[in-house]
DSSP file (Angstrom, degrees, kcal/mol; ACC not computed):
  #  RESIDUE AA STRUCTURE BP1 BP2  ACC     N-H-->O    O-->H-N    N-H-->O    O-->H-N    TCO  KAPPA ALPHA  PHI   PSI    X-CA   Y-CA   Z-CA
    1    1 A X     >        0   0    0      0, 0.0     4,-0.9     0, 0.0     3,-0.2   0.000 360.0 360.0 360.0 -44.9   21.9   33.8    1.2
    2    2 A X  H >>  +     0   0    0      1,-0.2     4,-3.8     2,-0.2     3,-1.4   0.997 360.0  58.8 -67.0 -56.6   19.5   34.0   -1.5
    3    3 A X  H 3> S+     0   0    0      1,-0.2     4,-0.8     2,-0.2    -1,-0.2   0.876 103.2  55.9 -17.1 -56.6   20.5   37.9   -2.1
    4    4 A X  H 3> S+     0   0    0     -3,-0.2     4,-1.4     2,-0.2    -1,-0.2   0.721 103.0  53.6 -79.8 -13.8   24.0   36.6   -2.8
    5    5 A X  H <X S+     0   0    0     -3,-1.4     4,-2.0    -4,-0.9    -2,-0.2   0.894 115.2  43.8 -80.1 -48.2   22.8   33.9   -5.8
    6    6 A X  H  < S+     0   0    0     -4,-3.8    -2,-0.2     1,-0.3    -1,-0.2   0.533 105.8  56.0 -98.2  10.8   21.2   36.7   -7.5
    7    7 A X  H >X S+     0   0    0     -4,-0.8     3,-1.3    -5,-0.3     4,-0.9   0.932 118.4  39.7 -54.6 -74.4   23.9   39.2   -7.1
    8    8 A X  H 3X S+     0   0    0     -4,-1.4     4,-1.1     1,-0.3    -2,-0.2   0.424 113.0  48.6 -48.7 -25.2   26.0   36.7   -8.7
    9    9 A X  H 3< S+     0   0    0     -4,-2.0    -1,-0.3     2,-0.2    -3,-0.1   0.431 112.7  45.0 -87.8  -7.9   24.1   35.6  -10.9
   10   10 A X  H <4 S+     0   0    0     -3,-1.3     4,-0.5    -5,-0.2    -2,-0.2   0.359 117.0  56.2-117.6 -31.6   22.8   39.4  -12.3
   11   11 A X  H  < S+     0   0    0     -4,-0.9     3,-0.5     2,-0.2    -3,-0.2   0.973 114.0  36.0 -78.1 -44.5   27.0   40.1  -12.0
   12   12 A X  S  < S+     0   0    0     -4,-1.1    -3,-0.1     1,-0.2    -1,-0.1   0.613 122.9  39.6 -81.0 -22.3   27.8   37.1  -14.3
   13   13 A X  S    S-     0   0    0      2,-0.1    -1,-0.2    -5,-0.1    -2,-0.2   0.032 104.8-125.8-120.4  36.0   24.9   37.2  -16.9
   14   14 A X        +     0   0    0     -3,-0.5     2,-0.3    -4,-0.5    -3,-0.1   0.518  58.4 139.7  62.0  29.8   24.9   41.1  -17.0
   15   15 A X        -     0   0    0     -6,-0.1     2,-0.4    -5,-0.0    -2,-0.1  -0.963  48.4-133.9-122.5 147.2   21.3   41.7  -16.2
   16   16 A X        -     0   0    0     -2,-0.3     2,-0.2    -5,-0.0    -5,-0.0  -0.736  27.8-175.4 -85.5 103.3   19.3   44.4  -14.0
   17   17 A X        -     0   0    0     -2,-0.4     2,-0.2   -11,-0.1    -7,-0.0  -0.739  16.2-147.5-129.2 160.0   16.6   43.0  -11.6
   18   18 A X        -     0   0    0     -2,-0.2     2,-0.2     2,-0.0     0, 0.0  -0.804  19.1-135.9-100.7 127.1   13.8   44.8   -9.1
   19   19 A X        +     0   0    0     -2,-0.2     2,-0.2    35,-0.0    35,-0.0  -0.707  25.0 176.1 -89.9-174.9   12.8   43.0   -6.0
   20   20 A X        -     0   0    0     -2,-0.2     2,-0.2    31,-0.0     3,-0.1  -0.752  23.6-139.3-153.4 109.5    9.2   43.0   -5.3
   21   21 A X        -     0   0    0     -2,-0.2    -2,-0.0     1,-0.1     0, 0.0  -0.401  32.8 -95.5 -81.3 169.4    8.2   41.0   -2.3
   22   22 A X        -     0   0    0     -2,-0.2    -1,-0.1     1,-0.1    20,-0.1  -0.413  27.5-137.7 -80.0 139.6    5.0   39.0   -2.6
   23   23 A X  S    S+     0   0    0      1,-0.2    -1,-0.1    18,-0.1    -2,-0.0   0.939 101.6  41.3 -38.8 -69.7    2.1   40.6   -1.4
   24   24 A X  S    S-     0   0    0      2,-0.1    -1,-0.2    17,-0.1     3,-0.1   0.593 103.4-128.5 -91.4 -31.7    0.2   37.8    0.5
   25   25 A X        +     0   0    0      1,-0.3     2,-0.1    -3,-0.1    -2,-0.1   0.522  67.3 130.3  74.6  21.4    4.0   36.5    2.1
   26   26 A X        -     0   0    0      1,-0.1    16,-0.4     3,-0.0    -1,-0.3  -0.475  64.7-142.1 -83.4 155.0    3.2   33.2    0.9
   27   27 A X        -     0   0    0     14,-0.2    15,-1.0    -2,-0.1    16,-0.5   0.824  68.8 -71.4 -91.7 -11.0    5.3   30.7   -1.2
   28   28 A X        -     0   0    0     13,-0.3     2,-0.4    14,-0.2    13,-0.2  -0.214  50.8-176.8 134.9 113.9    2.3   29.4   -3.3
   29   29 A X        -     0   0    0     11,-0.2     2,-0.8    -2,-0.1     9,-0.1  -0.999  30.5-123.5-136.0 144.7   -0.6   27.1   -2.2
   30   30 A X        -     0   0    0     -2,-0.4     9,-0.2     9,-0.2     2,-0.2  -0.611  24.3-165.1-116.9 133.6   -2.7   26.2   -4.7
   31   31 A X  B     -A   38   0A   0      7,-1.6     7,-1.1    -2,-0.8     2,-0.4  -0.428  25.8-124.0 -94.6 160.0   -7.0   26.7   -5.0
   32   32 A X        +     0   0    0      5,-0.2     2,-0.2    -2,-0.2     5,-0.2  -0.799  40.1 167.2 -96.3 148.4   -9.8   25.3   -7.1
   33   33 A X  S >  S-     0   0    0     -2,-0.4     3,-3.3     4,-0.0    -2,-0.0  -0.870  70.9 -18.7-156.7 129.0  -11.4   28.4   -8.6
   34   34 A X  T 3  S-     0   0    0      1,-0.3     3,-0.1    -2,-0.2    -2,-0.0   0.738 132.6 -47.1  53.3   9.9  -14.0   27.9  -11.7
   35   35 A X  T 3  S+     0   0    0      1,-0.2     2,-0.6     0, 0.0    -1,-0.3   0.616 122.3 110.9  96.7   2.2  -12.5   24.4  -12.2
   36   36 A X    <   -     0   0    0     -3,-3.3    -1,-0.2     2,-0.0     2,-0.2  -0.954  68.0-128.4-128.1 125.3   -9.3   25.7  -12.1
   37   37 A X        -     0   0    0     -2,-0.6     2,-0.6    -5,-0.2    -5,-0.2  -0.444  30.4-179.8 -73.4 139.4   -6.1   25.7   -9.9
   38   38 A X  B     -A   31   0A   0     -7,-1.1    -7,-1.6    -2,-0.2     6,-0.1  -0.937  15.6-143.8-137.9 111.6   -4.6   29.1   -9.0
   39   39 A X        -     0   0    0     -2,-0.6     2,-0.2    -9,-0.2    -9,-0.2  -0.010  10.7-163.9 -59.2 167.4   -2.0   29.6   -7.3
   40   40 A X    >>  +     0   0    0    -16,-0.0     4,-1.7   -13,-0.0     3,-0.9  -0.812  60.5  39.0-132.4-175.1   -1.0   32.4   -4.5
   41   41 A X  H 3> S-     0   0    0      1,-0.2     4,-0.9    -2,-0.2   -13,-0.3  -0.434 124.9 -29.4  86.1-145.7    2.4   33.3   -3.1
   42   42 A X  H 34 S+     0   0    0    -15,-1.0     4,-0.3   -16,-0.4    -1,-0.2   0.342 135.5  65.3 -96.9  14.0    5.5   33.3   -5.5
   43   43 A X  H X> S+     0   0    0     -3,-0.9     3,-1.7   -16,-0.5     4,-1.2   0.846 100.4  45.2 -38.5 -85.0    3.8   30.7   -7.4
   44   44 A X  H 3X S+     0   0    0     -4,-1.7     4,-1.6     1,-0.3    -2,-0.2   0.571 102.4  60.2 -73.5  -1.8    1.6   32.4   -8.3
   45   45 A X  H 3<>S+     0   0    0     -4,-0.9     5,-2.7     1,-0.2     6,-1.5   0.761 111.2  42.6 -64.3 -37.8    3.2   35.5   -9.4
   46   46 A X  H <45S+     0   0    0     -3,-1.7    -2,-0.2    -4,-0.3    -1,-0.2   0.591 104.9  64.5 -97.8  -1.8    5.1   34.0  -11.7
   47   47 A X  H  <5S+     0   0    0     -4,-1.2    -2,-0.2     1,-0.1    -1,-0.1   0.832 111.4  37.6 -81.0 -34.9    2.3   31.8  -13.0
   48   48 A X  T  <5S-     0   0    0     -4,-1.6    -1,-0.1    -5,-0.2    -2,-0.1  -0.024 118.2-121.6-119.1  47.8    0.2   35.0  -14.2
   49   49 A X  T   5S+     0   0    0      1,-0.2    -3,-0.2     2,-0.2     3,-0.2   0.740  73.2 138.4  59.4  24.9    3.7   36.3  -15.2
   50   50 A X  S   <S+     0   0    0     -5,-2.7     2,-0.4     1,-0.3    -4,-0.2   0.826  80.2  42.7 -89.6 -17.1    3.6   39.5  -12.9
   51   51 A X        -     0   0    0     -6,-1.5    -1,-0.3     1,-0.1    -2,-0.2  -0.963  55.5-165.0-123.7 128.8    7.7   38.1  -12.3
   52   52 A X  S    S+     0   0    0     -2,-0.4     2,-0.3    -3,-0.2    -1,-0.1   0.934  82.0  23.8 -50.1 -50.6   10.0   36.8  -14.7
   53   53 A X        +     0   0    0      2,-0.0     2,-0.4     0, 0.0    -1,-0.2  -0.972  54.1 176.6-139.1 116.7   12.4   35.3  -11.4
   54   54 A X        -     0   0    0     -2,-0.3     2,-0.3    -3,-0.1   -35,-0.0  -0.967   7.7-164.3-132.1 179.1   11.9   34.5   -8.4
   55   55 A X        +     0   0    0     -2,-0.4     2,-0.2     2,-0.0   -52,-0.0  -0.969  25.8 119.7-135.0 152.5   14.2   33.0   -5.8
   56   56 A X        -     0   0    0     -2,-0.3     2,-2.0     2,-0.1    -2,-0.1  -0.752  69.7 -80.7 132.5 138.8   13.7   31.3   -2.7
   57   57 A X        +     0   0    0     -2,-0.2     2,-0.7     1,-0.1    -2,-0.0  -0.402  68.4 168.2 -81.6  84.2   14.1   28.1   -0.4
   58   58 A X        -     0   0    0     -2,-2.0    -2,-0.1   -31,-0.0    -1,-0.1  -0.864  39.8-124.0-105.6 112.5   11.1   26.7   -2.2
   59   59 A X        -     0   0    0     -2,-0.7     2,-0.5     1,-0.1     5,-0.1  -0.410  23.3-143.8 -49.9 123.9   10.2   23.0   -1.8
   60   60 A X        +     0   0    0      4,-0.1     2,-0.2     3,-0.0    -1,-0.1  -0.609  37.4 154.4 -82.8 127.2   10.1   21.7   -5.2
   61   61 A X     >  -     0   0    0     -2,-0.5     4,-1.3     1,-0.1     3,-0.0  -0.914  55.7 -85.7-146.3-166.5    7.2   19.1   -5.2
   62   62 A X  H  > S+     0   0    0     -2,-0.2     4,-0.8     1,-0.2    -1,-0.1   0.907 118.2  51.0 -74.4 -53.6    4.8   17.7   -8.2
   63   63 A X  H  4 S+     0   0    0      2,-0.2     3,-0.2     1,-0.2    -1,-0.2   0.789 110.7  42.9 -37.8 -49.8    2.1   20.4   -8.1
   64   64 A X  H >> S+     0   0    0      1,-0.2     4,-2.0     2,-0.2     3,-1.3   0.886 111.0  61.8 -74.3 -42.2    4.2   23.6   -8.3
   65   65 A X  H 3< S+     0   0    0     -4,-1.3    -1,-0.2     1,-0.2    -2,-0.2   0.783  97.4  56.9 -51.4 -32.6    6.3   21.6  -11.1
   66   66 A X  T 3< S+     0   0    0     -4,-0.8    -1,-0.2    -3,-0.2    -2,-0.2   0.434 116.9  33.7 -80.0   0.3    3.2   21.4  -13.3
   67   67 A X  T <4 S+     0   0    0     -3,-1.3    -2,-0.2     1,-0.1    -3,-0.1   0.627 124.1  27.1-115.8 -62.5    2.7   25.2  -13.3
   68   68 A X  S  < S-     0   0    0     -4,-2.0     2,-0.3    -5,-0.1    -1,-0.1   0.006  79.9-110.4 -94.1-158.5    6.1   26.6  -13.2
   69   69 A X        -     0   0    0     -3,-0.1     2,-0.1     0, 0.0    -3,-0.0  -0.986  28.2-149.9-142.4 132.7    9.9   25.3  -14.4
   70   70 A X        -     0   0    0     -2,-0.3     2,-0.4    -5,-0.1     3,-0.1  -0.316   5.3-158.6 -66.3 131.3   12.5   24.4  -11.8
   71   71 A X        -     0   0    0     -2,-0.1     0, 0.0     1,-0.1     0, 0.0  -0.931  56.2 -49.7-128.5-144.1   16.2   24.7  -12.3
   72   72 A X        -     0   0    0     -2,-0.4    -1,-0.1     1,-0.1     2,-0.0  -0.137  65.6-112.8 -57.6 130.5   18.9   22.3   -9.9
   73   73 A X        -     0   0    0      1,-0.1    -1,-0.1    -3,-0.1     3,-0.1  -0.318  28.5-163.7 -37.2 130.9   17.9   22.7   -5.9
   74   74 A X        +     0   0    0      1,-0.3     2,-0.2    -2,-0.0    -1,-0.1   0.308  68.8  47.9-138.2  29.3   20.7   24.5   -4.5
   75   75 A X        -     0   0    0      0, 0.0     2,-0.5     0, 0.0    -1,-0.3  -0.830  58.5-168.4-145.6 133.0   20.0   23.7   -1.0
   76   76 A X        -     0   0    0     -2,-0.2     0, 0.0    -3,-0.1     0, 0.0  -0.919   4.2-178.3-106.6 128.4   19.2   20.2    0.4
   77   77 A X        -     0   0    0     -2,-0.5    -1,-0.1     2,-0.0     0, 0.0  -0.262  45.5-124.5-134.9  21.1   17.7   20.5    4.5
   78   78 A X        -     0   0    0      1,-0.2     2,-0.1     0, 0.0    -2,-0.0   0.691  32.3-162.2  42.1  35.2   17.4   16.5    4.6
   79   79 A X        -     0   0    0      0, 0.0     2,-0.3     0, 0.0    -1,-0.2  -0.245  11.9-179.7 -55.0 123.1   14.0   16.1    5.5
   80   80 A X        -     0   0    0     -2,-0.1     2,-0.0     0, 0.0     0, 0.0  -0.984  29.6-107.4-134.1 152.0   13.1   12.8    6.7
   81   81 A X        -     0   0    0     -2,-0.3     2,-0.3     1,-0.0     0, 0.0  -0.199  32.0-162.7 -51.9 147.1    9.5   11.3    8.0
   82   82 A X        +     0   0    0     -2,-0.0     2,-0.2     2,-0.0    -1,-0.0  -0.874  16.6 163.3-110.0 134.1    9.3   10.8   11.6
   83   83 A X        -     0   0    0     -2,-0.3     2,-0.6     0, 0.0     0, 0.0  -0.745  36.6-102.5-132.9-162.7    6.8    8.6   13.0
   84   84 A X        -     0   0    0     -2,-0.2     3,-0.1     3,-0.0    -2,-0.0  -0.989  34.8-113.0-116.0 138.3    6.1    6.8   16.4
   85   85 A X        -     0   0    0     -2,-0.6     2,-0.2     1,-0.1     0, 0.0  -0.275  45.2-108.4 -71.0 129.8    6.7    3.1   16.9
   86   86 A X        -     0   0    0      1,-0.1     2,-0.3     2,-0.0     3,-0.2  -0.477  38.8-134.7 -67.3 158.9    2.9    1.6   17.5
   87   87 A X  S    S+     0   0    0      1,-0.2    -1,-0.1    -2,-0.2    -3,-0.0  -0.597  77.0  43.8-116.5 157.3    2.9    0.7   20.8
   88   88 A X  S    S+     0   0    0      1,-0.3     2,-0.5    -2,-0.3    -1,-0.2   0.925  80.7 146.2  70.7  41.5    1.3   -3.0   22.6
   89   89 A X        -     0   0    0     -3,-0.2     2,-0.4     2,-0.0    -1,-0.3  -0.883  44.7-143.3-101.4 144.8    3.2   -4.8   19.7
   90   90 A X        -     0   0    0     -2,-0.5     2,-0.7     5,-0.0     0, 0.0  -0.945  13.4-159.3-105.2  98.1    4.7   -8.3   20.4
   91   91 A X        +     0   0    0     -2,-0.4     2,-0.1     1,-0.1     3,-0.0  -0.730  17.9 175.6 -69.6 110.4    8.2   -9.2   18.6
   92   92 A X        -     0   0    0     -2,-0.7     3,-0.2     1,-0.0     4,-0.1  -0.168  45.8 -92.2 -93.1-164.0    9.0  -12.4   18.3
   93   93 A X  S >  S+     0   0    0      1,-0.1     3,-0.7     2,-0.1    -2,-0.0   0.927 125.6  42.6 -60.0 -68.0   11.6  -14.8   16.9
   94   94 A X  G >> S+     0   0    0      1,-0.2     3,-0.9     2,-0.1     4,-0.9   0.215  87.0 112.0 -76.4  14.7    9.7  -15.4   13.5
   95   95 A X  G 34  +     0   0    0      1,-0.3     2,-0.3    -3,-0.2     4,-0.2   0.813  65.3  64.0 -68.6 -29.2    8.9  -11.3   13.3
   96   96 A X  G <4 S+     0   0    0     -3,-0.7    -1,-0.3     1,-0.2     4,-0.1  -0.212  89.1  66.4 -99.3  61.4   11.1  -10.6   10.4
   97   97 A X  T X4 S+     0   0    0     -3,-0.9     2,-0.9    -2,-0.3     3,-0.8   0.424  74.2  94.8 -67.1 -69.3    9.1  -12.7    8.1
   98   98 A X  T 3<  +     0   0    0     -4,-0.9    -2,-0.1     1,-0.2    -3,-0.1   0.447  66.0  71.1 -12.9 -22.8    6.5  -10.5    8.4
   99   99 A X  T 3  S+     0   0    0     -2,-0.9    -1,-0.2    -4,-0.2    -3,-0.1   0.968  96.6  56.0 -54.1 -79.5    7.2   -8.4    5.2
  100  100 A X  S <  S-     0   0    0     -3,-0.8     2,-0.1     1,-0.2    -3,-0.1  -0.095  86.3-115.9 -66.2 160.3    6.4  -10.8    3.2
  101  101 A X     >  -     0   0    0      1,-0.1     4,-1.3    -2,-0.0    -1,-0.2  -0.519  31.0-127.6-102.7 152.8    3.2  -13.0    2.5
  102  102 A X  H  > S+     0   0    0      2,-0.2     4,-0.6    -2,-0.1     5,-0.3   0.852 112.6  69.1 -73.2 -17.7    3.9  -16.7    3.1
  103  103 A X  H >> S+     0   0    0      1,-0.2     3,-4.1     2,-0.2     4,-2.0   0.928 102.3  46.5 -54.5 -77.6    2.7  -17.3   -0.1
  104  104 A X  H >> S+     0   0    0      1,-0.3     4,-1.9     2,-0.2     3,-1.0   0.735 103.7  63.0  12.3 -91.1    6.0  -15.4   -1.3
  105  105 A X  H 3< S+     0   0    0     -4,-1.3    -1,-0.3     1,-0.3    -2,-0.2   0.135 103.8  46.8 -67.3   8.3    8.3  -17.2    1.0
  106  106 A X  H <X S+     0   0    0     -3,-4.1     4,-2.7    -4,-0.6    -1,-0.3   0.581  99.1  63.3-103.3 -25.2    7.5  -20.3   -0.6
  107  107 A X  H <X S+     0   0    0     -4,-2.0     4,-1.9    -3,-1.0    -2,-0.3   0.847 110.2  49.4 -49.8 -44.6    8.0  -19.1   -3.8
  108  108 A X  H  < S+     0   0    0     -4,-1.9     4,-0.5     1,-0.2    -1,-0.2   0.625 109.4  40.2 -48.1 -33.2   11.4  -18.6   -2.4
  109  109 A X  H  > S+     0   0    0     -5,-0.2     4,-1.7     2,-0.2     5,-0.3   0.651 116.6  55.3-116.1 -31.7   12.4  -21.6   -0.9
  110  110 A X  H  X S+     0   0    0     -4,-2.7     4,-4.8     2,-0.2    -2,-0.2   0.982 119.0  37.4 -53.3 -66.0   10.5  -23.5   -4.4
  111  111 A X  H  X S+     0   0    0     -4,-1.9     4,-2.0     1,-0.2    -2,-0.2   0.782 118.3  55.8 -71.9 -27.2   13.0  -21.1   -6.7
  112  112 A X  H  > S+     0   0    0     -4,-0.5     4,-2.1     2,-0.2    -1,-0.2   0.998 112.4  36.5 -66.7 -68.0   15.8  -21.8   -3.7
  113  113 A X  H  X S+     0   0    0     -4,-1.7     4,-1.9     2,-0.2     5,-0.4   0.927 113.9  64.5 -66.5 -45.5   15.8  -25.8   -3.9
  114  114 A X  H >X S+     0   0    0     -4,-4.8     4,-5.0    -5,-0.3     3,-0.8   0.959 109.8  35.3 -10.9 -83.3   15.3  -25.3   -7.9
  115  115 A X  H 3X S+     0   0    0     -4,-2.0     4,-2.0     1,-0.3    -2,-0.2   0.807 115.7  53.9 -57.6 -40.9   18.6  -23.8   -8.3
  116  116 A X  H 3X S+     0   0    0     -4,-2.1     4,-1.5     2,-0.2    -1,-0.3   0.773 114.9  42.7 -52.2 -40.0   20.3  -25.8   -5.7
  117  117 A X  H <X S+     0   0    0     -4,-1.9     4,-2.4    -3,-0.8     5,-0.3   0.945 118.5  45.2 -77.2 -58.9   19.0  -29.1   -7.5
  118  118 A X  H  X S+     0   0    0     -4,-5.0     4,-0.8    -5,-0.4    -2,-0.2   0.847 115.3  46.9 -19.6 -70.8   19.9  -27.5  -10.7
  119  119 A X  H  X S+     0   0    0     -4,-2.0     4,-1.4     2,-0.2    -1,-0.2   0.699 115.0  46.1 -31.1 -64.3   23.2  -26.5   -9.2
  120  120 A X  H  X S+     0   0    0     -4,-1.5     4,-3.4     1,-0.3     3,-0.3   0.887 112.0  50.0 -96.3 -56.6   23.8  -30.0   -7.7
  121  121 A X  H  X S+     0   0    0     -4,-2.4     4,-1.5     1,-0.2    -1,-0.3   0.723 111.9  53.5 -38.3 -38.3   22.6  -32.2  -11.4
  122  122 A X  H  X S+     0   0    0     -4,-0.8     4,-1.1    -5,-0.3    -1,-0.2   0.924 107.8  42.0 -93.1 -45.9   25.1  -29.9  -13.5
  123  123 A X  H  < S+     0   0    0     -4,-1.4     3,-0.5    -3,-0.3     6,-0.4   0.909 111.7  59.0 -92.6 -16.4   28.0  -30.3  -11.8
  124  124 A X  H  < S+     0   0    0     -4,-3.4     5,-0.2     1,-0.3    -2,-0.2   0.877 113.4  42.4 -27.6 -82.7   27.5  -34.5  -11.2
  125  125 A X  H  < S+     0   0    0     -4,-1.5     2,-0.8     1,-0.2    -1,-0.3   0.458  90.4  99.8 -73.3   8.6   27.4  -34.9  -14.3
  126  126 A X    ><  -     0   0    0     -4,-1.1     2,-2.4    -3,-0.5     3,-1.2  -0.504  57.9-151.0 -29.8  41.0   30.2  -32.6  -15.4
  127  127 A X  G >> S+     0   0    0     -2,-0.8     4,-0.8     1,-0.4     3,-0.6   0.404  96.1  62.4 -21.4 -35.3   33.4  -34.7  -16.1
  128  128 A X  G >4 S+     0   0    0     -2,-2.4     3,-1.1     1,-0.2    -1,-0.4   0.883  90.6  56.7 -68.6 -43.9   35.1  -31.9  -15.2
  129  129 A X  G <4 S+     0   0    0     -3,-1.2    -1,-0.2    -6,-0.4    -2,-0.1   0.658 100.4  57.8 -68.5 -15.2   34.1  -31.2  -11.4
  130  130 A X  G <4        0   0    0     -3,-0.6    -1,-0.2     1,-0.3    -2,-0.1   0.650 360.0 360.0 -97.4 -16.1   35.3  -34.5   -9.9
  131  131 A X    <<        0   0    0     -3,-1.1    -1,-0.3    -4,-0.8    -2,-0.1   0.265 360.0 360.0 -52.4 360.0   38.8  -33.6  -11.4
């Protein structure tokens, strides 16, 4: 698949490319050396510029972004977190409270009966609502 972007992409912008696969067969994890991060993999190939381009189903994340330059993802694999439900937990009635601190949930029900009261004063005395 990746072969076929850069076919197309070398067919439509008229330019001549080499592959060279990475030595090490990594995509790029990155080391402290001297106070300094260094990449390996196809990171790091293109960080001390020994390739112009590379291409690959490479996780974009914050680290790799601070060395090299991105362009649009042009495959999405919909990774999502998995965990396991803690176990010996008790559910109750009042469980979806829990989010929140009660302090919070009074704040709620203060800002609730506000507006209600508010609500309730504006349109009394309105001439207009009783109409």
């Amino acid at each position: 698949f990746c072969i076929d972007i850069l076919n197309e992409c070398a067919r439509k912008l008229h330019f001549n490319y080499t592959i060279h696969p990475v030595v090490d067969g990594n995509y790029g994890s990155a080391t402290m050396v001297n106070g300094h991060k260094v990449w390996d993999g196809i990171i790091g190939e293109l960080q001390f510029r020994r390739a112009d381009l590379a291409l690959a189903m490479l996780t974009i994340n914050y680290d790799r972004e601070r060395v090299i330059d991105f362009t649009t993802a042009f495959m999405n694999l919909g990774i999502s977190i998995i965990y396991k439900r803690p176990e010996g937990k008790q559910f109750d009635l009042v469980s979806f409270l829990r989010p929140l601190s009660p302090a919070v949930w009074g704040y709620v029900l203060i800002a609730y009966i506000g507006v209600s009261m508010t609500l309730f004063f504006v349109a009394r005395f309105s001439p207009h609502e009783w109409h």
